[in-house]
C-alpha positions, 0 to 999 in steps of 0.5 A: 631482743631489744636493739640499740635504739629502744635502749636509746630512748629509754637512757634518754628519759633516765638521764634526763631525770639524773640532769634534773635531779642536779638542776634542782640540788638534789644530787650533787654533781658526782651523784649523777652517774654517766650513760654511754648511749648506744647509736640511733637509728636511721629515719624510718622513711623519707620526706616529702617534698614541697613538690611532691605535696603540691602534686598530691594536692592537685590530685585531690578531689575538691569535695564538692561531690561530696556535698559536706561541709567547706563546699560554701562559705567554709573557713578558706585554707592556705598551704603551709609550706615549711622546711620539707614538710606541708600542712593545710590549716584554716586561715582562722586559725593563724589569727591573733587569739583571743584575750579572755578577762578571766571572767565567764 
């Protein structure tokens, strides 16, 4: 059986083509018909917490065991802690990007 909230997001991408079938002109506005979209679903689980992350985070191993790559001279990290939800990503990557002249 298939439930409300898979009906949802299939409605979702159709009446998303009618909506840009009348930006573009080619439906009039009386052509696109309406959908009555069934309710969503609650959110499969939880996020965690900037509290939460940092204590996972201390619980890791370093890698220095390990003896693989990022024990020396690796790109060093920064913890991203933004609105409920953590990343780290090298500080290389939050650098201005480079401007190519188009030639190669």
């Amino acid at each position: 059986m298939v439930t409300g909230p898979t009906i949802r997001r299939e409605l979702v991408v159709l009446r998303a083509m009618f909506k840009l079938a009348g930006r573009e002109k080619i439906l009039s506005q009386d052509q696109i018909p309406y959908f009555p979209m069934p309710d969503d679903s609650e959110a499969a689980g939880e996020y965690i917490t900037p509290e939460q992350f940092a204590k996972v985070l201390a619980a890791l191993p370093d890698g220095k065991a390990r003896g693989g790559k990022g024990t020396k001279g690796g790109p060093k990290s920064e913890t991203n802690l933004h609105s409920s939800t953590s990343c780290t990503r090298p500080v290389a990557a939050l650098a201005q990007p480079k401007r190519f002249s188009g030639t190669t």
